[in-house]
N, C-alpha and C positions, 0 to 999 in steps of 0.2 A: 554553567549553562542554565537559565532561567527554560522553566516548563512553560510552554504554552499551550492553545486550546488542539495543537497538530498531533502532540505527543501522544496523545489516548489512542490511537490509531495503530503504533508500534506495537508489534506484537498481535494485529488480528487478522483473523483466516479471511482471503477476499478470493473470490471467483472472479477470474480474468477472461474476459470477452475472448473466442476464439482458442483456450487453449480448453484442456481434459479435465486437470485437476483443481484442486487449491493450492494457493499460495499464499506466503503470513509476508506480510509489509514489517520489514527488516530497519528500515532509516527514511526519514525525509529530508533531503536536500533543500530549505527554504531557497537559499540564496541562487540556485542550481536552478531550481523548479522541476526539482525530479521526487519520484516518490519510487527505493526500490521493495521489489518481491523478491521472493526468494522461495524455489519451486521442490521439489523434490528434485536428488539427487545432485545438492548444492549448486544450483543453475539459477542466478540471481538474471533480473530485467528492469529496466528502469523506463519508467512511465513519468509523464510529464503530469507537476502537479498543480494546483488541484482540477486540472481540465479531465483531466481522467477520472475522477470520483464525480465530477459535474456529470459528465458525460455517459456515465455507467457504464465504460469500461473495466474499472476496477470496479465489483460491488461488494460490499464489506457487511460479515456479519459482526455488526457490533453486540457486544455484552456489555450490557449497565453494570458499573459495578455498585 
């Protein structure tokens, strides 16, 4: 599996429109066009992608590495 520029995104905490906590983005589905979370209490959700980071549904804090 070749990394692309979507990968650096796996693994960070994003604040989900409409729910309490945070959530860490688990997998992206390119081919799908899903992007899931994964919430506390092993309760994953799948958001449509990348209209959902467009849109500011998912807002993600990135860290530069």
């Amino acid at each position: 599996m070749a990394w692309s520029n979507e990968t650096f995104l796996i693994g960070e905490k994003v604040k989900v429109e409409g729910e309490k906590g945070f959530g860490v983005i688990t997998r992206i589905d390119i081919e799908r066009g899903l992007v899931y979370v994964l919430f506390k209490r092993m309760r994953e959700e799948a958001y449509p992608y990348p209209e959902a980071i467009e849109q500011h549904i998912l807002k993600t804090e990135l860290h530069q590495k």
